[in-house]
C-alpha positions, 0 to 999 in steps of 0.5 A: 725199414731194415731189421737188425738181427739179433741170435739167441741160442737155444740152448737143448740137452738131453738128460733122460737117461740121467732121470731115469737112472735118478727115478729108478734110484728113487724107486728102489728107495721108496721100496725099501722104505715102504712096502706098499710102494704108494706114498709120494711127496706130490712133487713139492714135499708139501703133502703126501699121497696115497696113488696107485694103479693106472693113470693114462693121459693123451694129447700134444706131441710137443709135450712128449720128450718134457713127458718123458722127464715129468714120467721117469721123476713121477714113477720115482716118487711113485713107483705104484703107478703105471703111467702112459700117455699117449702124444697122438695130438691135441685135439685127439687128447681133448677128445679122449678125456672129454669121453672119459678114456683118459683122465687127463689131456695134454692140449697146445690149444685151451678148450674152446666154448663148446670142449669146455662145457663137454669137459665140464659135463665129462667132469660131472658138472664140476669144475676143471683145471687147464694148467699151463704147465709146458711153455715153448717156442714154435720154430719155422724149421727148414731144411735148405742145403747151404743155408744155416741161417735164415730172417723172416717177417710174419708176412714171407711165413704166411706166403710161403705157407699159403703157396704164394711163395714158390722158390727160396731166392724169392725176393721177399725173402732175399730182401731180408736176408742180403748176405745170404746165397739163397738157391732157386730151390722149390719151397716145399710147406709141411704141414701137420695133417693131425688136429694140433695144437702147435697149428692152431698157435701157428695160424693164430700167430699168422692170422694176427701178424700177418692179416692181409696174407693170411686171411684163415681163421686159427684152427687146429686143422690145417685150413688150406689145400696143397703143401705136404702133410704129416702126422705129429710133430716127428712126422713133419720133421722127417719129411723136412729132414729128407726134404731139400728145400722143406720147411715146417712150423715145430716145437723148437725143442725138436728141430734138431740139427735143421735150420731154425729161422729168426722172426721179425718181432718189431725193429730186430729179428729173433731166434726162438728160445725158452726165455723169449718164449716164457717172457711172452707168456708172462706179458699175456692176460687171462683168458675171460669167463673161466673157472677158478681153477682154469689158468688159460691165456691170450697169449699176445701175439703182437709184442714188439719186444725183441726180448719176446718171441710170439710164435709161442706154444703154451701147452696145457694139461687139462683135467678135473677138479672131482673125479668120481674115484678116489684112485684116479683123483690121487693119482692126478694130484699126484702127477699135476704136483710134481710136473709143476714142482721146480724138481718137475719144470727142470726135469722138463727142461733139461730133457725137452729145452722148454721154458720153466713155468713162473714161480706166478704160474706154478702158485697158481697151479698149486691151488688147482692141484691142492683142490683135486678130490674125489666125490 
């Protein structure tokens, strides 16, 4: 069976610098209007917010140029908060909210059984949110001279990343790509060598599409030997940018000027983009046994639609619904309210070429938001 290849553009801009001149505009009009600069509009306008003081969060990196976006409009409308967050990757965000040095995490991976009920403990016994507030695609970015364009099936992916597959004009690969010259250049794998949530997608995505290749349980640290390793998702881009021949899984939204490839993905392969990335996401069911305000998904790695693409990141920002104090509950239904407001997600977009969460996504997260108290 041969694929047809279908390309999709994904379409990145990088507007920061227009955000952080609109947040500073909103900043000096909330100080003219207010003298004690701490009222907002949570984003949405639907209430307003008294949020001061420090508000810290630590997590995914692939959330970090969408955190940029979501910080500039936040100290916009809140210019009393000194907000941080720190993108030293998932599974040290888990780690730090769980001890209670942060008051959010940002995850690429939902908490598993034994996080979730350290959270909840962390939590005071109450409940917590994970919202799925950033959706993208994760691409397969290489680097390889004379080659823009490549096609891979899950099954050349899971060789090429277990070391099966040494050499890019492996016939594997050149079965799927006849009109491509493809040099005898060595495959060099990157691999992220932080606990990551962009790796527990990306072997999740592996270990369902590919079984009989890649036989690893999903994890979040890189389960084989061999391959290069680098920390973040700058880290491992840098190595595939002045590596020929490099290739490594990444937010799509930061593959820059390197080789992005498309995915087998039933009879036609597919780029990576917000849209095939959110439509997956809206075709994913619940995941079972969680809270009322725990929005955390299966996501179906398996679809055959051409208009999906499966090897998709779903990042949440993870947090309680009671904080022991007042302050710190206000500021984060405060931040949580304008990262899903639509002012939010576009902001987010613009800046970091992630999908906009559904308008289904974002009435659920609202009720999240609106249940952050303090007590």
């Amino acid at each position: 069976m041969k694929l047809r290849n279908r390309t999709r553009t994904l379409a990145l801009s990088t507007a920061l610098a227009a955000t952080l001149a609109l947040a500073a505009c909103g900043a000096d009009n909330e100080s003219d209007s207010d003298s004690s600069g701490g009222e907002g509009s949570n984003g949405g306008g639907s209430e307003s917010i008294e949020a001061s003081g420090a508000l810290a969060g630590a997590g995914a990196s692939s959330q970090q140029a969408a955190m940029e976006a979501w910080q500039a409009g936040f100290e916009g409308e809140y210019p009393d908060v000194q907000f941080s967050y720190d993108p030293a990757g998932s599974g040290a965000g888990r780690e730090q909210f769980i001890a209670g040095t942060t008051a959010f995490a940002g995850s690429d991976a939902a908490l598993d059984e034994e996080e979730l009920a350290a959270a909840q403990e962390r939590c005071g016994g109450g409940e917590i949110f994970e919202l799925p507030n950033y959706i993208s695609p994760i691409a397969v970015v290489f680097n390889l001279e004379g080659v823009d364009e490549l096609n891979l099936t899950p099954q050349t992916i899971a060789g090429i990343f277990t070391g099966a597959i040494t050499t890019w004009n492996d016939p594997a690969i050149a079965e799927d790509n006849p009109d491509a010259e493809l040099p005898s250049t060595t495959i060099t794998p990157v691999h992220r060598g932080d606990d990551s949530g962009t790796t527990d997608n990306f072997t999740d995505y592996l270990f369902q599409a590919a079984p009989d290749v890649w036989t690893s349980e999903p994890d979040g640290e890189w389960p084989l030997e061999g391959g290069e390793a680098a920390n973040g998702t700058s880290g491992v881009i840098e190595v595939v940018t002045s590596t020929d021949g490099a290739v490594t899984y990444a937010d799509a939204s930061r593959a820059g000027d390197l080789g992005v490839a498309n995915i087998a993905v039933g009879e036609e392969f597919v780029a990576p983009s917000p849209e095939a990335a959110a439509a997956v996401v809206e075709n994913s069911p619940a995941l079972e046994g969680r809270g009322e305000y725990d929005f955390a998904i299966e996501l179906n790695r398996l679809t055959e639609s051409a208009d999906e693409y499966p090897i998709v990141l779903v990042s949440y920002h993870v947090g309680c619904i009671q904080y022991d104090e007042e302050q710190t509950a206000n500021n984060v239904k405060a931040f949580m309210g304008y990262v899903i407001s639509e002012d939010g997600q576009a902001a987010a977009s613009e800046n970091a070429g992630n999908a906009e969460i559904s308008d289904t996504l974002r009435e659920q997260a609202q009720t999240a938001v609106d249940a952050i108290t303090a007590g």
